[in-house]
Structure formats: C-alpha cells, structure tokens
KEKERO-456174 format. One line per 4 residues: number of its first residue (from 0); their letters; for each residue x, y, z of N, C-alpha, C, CB. Coordinates in Angstrom, 1 decimal, always signed. Glycine has a CB too. Layout:
// residues N
NUM> a> X,Y,Z,X,Y,Z,X,Y,Z,X,Y,Z; ...
END
This chain:
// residues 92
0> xxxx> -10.9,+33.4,+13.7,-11.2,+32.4,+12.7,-10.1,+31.3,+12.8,-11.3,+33.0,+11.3; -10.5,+30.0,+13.1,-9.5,+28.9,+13.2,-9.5,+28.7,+12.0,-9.6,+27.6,+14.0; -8.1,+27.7,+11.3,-7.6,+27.3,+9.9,-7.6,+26.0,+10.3,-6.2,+27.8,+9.3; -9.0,+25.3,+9.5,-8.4,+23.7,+9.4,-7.6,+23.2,+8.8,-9.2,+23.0,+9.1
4> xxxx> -7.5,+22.2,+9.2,-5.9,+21.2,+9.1,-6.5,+20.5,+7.8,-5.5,+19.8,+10.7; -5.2,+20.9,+6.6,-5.7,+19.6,+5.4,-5.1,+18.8,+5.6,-5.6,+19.7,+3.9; -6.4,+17.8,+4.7,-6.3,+16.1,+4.8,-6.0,+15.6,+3.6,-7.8,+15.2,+5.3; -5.1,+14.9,+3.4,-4.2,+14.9,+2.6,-5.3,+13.5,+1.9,-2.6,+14.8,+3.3
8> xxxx> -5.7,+13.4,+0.5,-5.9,+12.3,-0.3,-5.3,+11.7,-1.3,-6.5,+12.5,-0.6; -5.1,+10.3,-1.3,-4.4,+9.7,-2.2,-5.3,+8.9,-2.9,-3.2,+9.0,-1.8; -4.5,+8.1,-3.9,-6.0,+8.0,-5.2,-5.0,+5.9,-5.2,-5.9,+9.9,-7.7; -6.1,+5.0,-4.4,-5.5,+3.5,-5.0,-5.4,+3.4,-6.7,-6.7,+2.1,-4.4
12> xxxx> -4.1,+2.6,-6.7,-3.8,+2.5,-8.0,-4.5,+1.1,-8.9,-2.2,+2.5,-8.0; -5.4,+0.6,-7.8,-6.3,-0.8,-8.5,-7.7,+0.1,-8.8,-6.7,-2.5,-7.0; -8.1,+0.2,-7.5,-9.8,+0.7,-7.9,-9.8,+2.5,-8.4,-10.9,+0.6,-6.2; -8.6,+3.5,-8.1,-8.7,+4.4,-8.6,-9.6,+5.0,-7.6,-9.1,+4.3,-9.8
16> xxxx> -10.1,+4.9,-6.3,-10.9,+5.6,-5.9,-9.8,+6.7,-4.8,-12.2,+4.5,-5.2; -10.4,+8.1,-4.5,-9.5,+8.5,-3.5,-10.2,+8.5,-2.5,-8.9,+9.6,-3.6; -9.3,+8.2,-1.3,-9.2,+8.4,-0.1,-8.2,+8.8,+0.8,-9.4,+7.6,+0.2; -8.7,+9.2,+1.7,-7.9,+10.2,+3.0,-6.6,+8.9,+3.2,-9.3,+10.6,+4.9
20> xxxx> -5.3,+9.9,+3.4,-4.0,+9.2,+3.2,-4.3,+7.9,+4.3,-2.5,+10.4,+3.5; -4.6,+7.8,+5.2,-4.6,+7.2,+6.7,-5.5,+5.7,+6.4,-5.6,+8.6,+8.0; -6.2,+6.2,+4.9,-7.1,+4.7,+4.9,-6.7,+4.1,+4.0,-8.6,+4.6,+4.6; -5.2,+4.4,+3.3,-4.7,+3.3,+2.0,-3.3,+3.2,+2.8,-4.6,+4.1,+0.0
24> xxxx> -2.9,+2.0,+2.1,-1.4,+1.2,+2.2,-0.5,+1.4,+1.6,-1.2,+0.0,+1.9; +0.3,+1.8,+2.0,+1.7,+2.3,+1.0,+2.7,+1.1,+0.7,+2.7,+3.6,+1.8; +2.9,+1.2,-0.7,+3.8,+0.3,-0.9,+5.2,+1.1,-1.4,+3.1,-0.7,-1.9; +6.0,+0.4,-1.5,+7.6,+1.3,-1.7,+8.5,+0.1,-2.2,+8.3,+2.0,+0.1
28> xxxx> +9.1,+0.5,-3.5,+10.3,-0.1,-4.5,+11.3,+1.2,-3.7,+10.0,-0.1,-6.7; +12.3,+0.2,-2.9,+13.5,+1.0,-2.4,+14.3,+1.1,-3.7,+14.4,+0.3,-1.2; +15.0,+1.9,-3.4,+16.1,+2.1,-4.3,+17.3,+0.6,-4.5,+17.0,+3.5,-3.5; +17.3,+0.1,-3.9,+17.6,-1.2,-3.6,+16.8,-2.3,-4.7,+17.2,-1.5,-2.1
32> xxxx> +15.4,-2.0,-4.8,+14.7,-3.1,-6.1,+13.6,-3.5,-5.0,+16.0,-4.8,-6.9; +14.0,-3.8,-4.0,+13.1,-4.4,-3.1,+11.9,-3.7,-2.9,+13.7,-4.6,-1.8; +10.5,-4.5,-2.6,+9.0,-4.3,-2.9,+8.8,-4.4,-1.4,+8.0,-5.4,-4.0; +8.2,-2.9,-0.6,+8.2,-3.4,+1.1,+6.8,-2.9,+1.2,+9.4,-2.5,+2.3
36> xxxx> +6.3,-2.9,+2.4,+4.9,-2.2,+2.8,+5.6,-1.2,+3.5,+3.7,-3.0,+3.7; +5.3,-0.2,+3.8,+6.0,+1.5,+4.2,+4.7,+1.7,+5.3,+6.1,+3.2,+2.6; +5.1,+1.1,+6.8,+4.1,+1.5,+7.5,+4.1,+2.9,+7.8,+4.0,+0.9,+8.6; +5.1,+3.4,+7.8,+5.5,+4.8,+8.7,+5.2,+6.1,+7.1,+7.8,+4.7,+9.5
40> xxxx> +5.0,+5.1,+5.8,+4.9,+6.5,+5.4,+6.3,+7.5,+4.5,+4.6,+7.3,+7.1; +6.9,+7.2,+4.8,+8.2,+8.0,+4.8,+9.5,+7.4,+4.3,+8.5,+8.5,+6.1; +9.3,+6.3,+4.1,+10.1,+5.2,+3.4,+10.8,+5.6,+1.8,+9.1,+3.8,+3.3; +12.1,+5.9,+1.6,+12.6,+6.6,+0.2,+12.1,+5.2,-0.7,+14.6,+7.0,+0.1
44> xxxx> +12.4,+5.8,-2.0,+11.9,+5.1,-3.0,+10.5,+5.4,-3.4,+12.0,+3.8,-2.7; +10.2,+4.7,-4.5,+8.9,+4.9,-6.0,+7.5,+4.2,-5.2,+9.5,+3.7,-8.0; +6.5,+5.1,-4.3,+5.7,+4.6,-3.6,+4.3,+4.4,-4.3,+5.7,+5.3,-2.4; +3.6,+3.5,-4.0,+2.0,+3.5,-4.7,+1.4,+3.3,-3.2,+1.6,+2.0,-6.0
48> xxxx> +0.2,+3.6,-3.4,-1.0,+3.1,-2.1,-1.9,+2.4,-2.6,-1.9,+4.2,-1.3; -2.6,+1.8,-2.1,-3.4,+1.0,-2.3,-4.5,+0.1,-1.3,-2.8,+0.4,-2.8; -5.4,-0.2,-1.2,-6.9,+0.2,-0.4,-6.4,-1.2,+0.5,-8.8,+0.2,-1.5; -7.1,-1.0,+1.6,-6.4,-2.7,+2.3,-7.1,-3.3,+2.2,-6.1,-3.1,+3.6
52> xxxx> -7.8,-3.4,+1.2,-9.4,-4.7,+1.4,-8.6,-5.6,+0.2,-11.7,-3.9,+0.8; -8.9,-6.9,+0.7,-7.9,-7.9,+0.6,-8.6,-8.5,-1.3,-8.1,-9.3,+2.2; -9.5,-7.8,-1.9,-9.8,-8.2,-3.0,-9.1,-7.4,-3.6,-11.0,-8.4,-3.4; -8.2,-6.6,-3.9,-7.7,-5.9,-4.7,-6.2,-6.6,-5.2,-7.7,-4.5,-4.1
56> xxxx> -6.1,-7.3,-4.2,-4.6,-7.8,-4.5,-4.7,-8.8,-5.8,-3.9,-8.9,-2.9; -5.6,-9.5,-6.3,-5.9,-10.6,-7.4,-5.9,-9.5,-8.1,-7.0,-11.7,-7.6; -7.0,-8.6,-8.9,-7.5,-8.0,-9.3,-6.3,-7.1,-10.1,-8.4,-7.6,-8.3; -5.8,-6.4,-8.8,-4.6,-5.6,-8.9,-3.1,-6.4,-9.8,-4.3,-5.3,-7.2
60> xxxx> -2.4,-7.5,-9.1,-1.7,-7.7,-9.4,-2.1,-8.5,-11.3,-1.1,-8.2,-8.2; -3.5,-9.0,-11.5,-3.3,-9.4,-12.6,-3.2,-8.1,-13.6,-4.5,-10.3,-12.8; -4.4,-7.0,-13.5,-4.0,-6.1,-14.4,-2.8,-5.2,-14.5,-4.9,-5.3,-14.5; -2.0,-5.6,-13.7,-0.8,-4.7,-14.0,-0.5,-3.8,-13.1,-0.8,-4.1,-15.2
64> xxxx> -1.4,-2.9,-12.7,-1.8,-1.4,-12.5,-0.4,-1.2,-11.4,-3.6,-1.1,-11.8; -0.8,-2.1,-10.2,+0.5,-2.1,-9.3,+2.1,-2.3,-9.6,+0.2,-2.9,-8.5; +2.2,-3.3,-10.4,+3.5,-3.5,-11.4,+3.6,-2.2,-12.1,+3.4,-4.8,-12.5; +2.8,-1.1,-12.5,+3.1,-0.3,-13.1,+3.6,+1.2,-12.4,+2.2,-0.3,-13.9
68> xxxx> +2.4,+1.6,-11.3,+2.7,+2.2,-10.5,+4.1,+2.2,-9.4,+1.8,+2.0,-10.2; +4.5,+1.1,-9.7,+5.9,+0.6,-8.6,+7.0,+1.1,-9.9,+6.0,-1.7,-7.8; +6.8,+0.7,-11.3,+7.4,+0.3,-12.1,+8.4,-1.2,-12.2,+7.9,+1.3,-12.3; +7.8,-1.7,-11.3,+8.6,-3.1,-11.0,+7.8,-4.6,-11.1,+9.2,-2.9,-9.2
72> xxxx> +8.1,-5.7,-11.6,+7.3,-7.0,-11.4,+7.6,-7.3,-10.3,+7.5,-8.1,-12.2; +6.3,-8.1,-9.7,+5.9,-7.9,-8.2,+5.5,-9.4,-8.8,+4.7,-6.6,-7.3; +6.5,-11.0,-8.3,+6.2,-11.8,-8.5,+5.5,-12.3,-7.3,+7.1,-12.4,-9.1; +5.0,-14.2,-7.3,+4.0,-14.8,-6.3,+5.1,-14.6,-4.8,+3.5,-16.7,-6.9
76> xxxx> +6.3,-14.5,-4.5,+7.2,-15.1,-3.5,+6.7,-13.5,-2.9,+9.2,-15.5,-3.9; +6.9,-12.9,-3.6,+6.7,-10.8,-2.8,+5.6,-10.7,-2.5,+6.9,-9.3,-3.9; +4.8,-11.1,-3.5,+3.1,-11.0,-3.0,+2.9,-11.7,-1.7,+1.9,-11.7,-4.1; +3.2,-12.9,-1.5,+3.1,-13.7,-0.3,+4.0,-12.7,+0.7,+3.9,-15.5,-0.6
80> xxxx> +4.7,-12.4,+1.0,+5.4,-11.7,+1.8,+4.7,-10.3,+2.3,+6.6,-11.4,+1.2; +4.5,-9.4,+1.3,+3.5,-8.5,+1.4,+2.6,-8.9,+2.1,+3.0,-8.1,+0.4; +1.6,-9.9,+1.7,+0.2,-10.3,+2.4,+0.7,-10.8,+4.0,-0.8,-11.9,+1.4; +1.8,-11.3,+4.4,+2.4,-11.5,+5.9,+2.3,-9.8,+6.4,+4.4,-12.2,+6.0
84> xxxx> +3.0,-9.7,+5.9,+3.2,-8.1,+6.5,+2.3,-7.5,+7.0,+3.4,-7.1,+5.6; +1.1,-7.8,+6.1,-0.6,-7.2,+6.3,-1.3,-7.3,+6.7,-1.2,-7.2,+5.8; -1.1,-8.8,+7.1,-2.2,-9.3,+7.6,-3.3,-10.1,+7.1,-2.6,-8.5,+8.0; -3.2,-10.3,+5.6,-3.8,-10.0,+4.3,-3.7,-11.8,+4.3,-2.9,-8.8,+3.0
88> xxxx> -5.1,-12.4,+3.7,-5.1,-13.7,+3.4,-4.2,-13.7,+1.6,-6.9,-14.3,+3.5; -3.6,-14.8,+1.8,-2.6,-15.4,+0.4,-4.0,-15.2,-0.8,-1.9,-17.7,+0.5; -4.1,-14.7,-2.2,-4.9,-14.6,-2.9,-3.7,-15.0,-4.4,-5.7,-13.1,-2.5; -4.4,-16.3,-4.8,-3.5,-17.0,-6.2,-4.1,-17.7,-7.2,-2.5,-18.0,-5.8
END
C-alpha cells in the first residue's frame, strides 16, 4: 500500500477561499518591519498568502484584511513595490 503525499492548504486572507499552498503568494513582515513577497516560502517573520489574481489587491488592501493578517500598514509606495515583484498591474 503506497502513502500519499499531503498537500498542504492555505486559506487567502482577501477572498478566504482555500487552496493548495503552490497556488497562493506569500507575503512576509520581517522582523525588520519590512513587507516582502517570500518566493521561496521560508522567509522568517508574520506571513499571509494570498491568491495572485490581480483583483484582490484593491479589494484586499481597502478592507483591511491584509493589513491585519501582516499586522502591519501596507501603504501606496509598498503596494507599488509588491505589484513589481509580481508581476502584478499598479491597482489605486
């Protein structure tokens, strides 16, 4: 009898929906204060995920949810930076 391999799910902190770790974005407040994208995953500090489809970022950053999840304000200069990172069109 083989033992499948668990697939690890995380739950976005905008839409609440879960999905398999591999299809959300991790975000990471270092210990430092700084708001990074965590490609690798493994990055120390207070991490949230969140879905990569580029409407959540308005949506998200107005209700809070992500500022809350990070526990940090995530002003327009970080968001713009983030969306570089991403790949992600500017949303303001």
């Amino acid at each position: 009898m083989s033992q499948q391999k668990h697939i690890f799910t995380r739950t976005c902190v905008v839409c609440r929906k879960k999905r398999q770790h591999d299809e959300l974005l991790r975000l990471v407040k270092t210990p430092e204060g700084q708001i990074m994208f965590d490609s690798t995953g493994r990055m120390d500090g207070r991490g949230a995920y969140i879905c990569a489809d580029a409407d959540h970022w308005g949506g998200g950053i107005d209700r809070g949810r992500l500022n809350n999840a990070l526990k940090a304000t995530i002003d327009d200069s970080t968001l713009r930076s983030l969306n570089e990172a991403m790949d992600l069109p500017n949303k303001e």
